[in-house]
C-alpha positions as CSV (number, residue, x, y, z in Angstrom):
1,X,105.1,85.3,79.2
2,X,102.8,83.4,76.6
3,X,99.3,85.1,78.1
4,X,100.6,88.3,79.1
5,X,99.6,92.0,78.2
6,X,102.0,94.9,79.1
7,X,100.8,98.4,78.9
8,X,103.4,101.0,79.1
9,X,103.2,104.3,79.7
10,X,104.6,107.6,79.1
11,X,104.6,111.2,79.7
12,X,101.8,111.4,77.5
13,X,99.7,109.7,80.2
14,X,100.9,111.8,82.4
15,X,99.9,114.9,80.6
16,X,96.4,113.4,79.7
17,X,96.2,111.9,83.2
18,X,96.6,116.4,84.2
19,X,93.9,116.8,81.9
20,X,91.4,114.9,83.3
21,X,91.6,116.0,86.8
22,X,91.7,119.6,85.9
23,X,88.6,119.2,83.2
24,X,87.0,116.7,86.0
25,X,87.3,119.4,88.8
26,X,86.6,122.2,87.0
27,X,83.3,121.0,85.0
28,X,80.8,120.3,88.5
29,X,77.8,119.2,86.2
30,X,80.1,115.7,85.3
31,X,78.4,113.1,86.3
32,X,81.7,110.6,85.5
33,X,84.3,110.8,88.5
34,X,87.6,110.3,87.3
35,X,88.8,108.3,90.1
36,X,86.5,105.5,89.6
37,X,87.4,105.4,85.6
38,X,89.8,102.2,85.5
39,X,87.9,100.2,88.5
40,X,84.4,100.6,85.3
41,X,86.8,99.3,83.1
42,X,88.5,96.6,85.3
43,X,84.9,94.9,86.2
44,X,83.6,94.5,82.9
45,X,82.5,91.2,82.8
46,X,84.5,90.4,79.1
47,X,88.1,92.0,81.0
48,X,87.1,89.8,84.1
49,X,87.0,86.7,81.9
50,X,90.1,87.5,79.9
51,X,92.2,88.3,82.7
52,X,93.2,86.3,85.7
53,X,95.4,88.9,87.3
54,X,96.0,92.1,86.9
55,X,99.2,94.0,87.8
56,X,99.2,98.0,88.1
57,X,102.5,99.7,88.5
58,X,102.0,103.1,89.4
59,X,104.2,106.1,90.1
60,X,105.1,107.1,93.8
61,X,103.6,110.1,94.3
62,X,98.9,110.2,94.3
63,X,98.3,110.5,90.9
64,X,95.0,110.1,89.8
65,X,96.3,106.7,87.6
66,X,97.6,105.5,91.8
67,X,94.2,106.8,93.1
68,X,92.4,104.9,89.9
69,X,94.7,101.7,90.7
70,X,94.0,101.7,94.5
71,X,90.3,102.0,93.7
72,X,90.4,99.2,91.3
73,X,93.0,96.8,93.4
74,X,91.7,94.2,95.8
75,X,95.1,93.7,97.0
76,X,98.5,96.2,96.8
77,X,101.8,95.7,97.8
78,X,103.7,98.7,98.9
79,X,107.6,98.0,98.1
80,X,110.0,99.8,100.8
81,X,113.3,100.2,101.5
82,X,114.9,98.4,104.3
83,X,116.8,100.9,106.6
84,X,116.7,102.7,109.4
85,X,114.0,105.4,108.2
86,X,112.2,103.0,106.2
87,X,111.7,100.6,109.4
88,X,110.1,103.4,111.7
């Protein structure tokens, strides 16, 4: 795709994603919540104009990255599979 921007990640993401909640909980006097972190970034007026859409592909499990993309998202799509315990 000629305007596209992919971002992958890794389990160093993971392992600094770890780091953040645990410094985040522990340190009360924070005044930055890490939950809120991308949704900051993601309205910036100068990634607003770059961007037109922007996709988030998060793990399946809450992570603090899937609490930071639900935060940030004005729409999600929850993929599913199509069976018997997945139509209930």
């Amino acid at each position: 795709l000629k305007n596209a921007w992919l971002v992958p990640a890794s389990f160093t993401l993971a392992e600094v994603e770890n780091q953040l909640l645990l410094h985040w909980l522990l340190n009360e006097a924070s005044t930055t919540d890490v939950r809120y972190r991308l949704a900051r970034v993601l309205l910036e007026p100068s990634v607003r104009r770059r961007f037109a859409a922007i996709v988030i592909d998060t793990p399946p499990r809450m992570s603090i990255g899937t609490v930071n993309a639900l935060i940030a998202s004005h729409h999600f799509i929850v993929p599913s599979t199509l069976d018997a315990l997945g139509a209930r």
